[in-house]
Structure formats: C-alpha cells, structure tokens
C-alpha positions in Angstrom: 82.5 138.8 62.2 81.2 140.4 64.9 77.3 140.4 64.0 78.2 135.9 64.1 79.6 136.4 67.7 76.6 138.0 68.5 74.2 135.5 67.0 76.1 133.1 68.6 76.2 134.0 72.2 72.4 135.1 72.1 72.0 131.6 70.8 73.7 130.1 73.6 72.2 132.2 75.9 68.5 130.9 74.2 69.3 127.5 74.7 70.4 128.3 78.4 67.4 129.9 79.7 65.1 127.1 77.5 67.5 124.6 79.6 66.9 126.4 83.1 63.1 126.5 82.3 63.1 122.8 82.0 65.0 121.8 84.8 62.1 122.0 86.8 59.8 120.1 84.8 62.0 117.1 84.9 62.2 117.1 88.1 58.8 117.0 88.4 58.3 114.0 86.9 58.7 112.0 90.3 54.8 112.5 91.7 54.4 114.2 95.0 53.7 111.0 96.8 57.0 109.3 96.2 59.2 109.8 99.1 61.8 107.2 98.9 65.5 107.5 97.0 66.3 105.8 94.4 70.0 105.1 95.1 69.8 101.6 95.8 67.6 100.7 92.8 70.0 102.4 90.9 72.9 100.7 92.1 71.2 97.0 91.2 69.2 97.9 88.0 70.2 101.3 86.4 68.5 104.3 85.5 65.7 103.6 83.0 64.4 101.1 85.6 64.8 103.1 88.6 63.4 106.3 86.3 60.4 103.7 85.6 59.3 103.0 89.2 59.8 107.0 90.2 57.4 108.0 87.7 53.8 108.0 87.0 53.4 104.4 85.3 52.7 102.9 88.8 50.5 105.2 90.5 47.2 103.8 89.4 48.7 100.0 90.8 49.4 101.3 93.4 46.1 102.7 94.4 44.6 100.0 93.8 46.7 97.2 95.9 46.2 99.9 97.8 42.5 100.0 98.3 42.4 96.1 98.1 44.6 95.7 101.2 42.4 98.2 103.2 39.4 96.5 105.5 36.8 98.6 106.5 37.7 98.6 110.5 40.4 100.8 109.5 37.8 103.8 108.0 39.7 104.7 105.3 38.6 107.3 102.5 38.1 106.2 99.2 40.9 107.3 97.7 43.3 107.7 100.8 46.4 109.3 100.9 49.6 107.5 100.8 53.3 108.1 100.3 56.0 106.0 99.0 58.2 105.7 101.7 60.7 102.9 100.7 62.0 101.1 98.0 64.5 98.1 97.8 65.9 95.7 95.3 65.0 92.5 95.9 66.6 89.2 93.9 66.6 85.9 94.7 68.4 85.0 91.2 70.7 87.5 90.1 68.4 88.1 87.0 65.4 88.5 88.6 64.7 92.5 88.5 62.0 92.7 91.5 62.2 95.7 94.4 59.5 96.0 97.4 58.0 98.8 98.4 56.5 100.1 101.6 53.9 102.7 102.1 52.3 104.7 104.6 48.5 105.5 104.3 46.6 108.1 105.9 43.4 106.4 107.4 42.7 106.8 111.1 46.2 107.2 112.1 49.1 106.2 110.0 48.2 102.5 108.0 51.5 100.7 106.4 51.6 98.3 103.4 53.8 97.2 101.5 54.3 95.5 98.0 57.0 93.1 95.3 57.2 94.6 91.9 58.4 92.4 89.5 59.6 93.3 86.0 58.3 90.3 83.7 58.8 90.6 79.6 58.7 94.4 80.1 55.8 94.3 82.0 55.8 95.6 86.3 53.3 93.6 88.3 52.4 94.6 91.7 51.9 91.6 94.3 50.7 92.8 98.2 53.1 91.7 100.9 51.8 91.0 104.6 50.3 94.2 106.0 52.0 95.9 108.6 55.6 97.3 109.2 57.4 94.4 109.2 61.0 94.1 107.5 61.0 90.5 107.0 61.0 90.6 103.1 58.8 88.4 100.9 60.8 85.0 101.4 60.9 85.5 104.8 57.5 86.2 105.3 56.4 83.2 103.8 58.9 81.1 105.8 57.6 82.9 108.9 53.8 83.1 108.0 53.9 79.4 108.3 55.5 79.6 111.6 53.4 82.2 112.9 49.7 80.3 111.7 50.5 77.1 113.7 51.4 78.5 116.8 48.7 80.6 116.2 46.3 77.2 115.4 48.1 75.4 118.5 46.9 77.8 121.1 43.1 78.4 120.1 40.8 77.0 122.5 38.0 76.1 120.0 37.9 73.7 116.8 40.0 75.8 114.4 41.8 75.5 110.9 41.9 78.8 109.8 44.2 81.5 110.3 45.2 84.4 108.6 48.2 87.1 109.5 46.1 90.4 109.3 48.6 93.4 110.6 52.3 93.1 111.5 54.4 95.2 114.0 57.9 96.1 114.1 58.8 96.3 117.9 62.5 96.2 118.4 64.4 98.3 116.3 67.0 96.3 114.1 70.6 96.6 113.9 72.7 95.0 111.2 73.2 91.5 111.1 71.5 91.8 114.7 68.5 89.2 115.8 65.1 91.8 115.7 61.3 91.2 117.0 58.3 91.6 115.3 54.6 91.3 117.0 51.8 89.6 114.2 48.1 89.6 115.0 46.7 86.5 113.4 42.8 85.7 112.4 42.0 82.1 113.9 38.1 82.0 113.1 36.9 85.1 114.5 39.5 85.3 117.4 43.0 88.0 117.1 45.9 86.4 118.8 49.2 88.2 118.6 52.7 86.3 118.5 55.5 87.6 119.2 58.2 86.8 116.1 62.3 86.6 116.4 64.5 86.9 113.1 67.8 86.2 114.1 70.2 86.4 111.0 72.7 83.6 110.9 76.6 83.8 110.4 76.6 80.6 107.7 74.0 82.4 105.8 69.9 82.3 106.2 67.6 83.9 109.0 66.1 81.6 111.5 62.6 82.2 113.1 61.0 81.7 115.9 57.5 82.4 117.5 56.5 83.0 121.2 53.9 83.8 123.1 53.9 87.6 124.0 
C-alpha cells in the first residue's frame, strides 16, 4: 500500500513539473510584436478566435499590408519593425466577425497603420485602412474620406480631379461620446493640403462630420 502512495505522488509530482515547464511555452505563443489585449475580442467572439488573431497565423499578412502601405519618403527598412498596438471588434451586422487593428512602425520616427480583418468561410483577410492615427473606424472613414477629397478638390488653385488621403492625424484627444478633431493631409495632383476633420457623435445615433480649413 505504501509503495502505490509513493508511485502515486511522484506521478503527480511528474505531471506537475511537465505542467510548470509548459506554462511558459504557451505563453509564448503570442509573438513578441503583439502588444494589444485581447479582452475585448474575447468579449465579442470567444477564445479560439481571439487565440487565432494573437498567434502566428497573421504575421506574414501583416508584414506585408505592411510593406504595401509604406512609400518611400518615409525611408523605411525592408522588413521594419512594427508592434501590434490595438485591436477592436468591429460589426456592422451582428454576424459579421471582423476587428481592426492599429500598428506602430519603426521607420524614421514612429509610422502608424492600421487594418480590418475579416473572418470569411474560415478564412482572415487583411484589408488596409487610411494611414495615420485616426480613430474614425472603417465606415466612418469612408463617409469622411468623401468629405475630406471635395473640400480638398474645392480649394485647389489648378485644374484638379484627383485626390487622395495620404496620412491622418489625431489632434484632440477624444472623450466618450465627446465631438474629437482629426488633421488629413490629402494628394490633389501633386499638391498636400491638410483639412482639419470634426467627428461629433450624435445623441439619436450616428457621427456627423465636418471639414474645415485649418
């Protein structure tokens, strides 16, 4: 009787210390880069997606929306560093499973993108979101973007039909439920203009926008 006791507490102690050894590797399954918590993705979606977008499945997306967001102006390295700041669920149907994401990039001085992943037949997708720190999210930034490229269009000097948003800034810093400012440079063939961008959220629901002149 007492040699089974002693089998059996040195193989619970076994499996203890195996248990303890793997703790750590576990944990390391989140890469290095990966700074944001996973609470909120959690909250909306559970744990095998949340333990999906913490792991290593994304990385090589990532570095490459990445890369394809970077211009050369900004003299980046090849493969520049970047970390994973945030992450936030992100539905406009209650089925949709999509979260954004918002990086900082080490180029010459601190670059920020961001991006949608979207969960499609098992499947993530990464689509780029306007560069820059802005907290508009993706439906927003389309509303604005139009916004933003007239009265871009409206004030250049020359013939012009083109514009495109290239960086955006965060400027005021947002309280909840609280109007916020953001500053966009904007492209019009060849010439940057910057417009100064107002989200004010509104109590029946929606954000309005507005553009000025800064």
């Amino acid at each position: 009787m007492t040699s089974m006791k002693w089998l059996y507490c040195t193989a619970v102690a076994s499996a203890l210390a195996t248990l303890a050894m793997l703790a750590p590797s576990a944990a390391s399954t989140t890469p290095s880069y990966i700074e944001a918590v996973p609470d909120e993705l959690t909250k909306s979606y559970g744990e095998d997606i949340t333990k999906r977008a913490f792991s290593d499945e994304l990385t090589e997306k990532r570095k490459t929306l990445i890369k394809d967001t970077l211009t050369r102006e900004q003299k980046c390295p090849a493969e520049p560093k970047f970390v994973l700041r945030d992450v936030h669920p992100y539905q406009v149907a209650p089925t949709d499973v999509a979260w954004v994401e918002r990086y900082e990039i080490a180029c010459r001085g601190t670059v920020h993108r961001a991006a949608l992943m979207i969960l499609d037949d098992g499947k993530i997708e990464a689509m780029p979101l306007l560069a820059g720190s802005t907290i508009a999210d993706p439906t927003l930034q389309v509303d604005a973007a139009t916004i933003v490229t007239a009265a871009a269009l409206a004030r250049e000097a020359k013939e012009c039909n083109q514009a495109t948003i290239t960086d955006t800034e965060l400027t005021d810093k947002p309280q909840a439920g609280r109007p916020w400012k953001e500053r966009w440079s904007v492209n019009t063939c060849g010439d940057v203009q910057k417009v100064d961008v107002v989200f004010t959220p509104s109590a029946q629901g929606g954000t309005d926008i507005s553009a000025t002149q800064p």
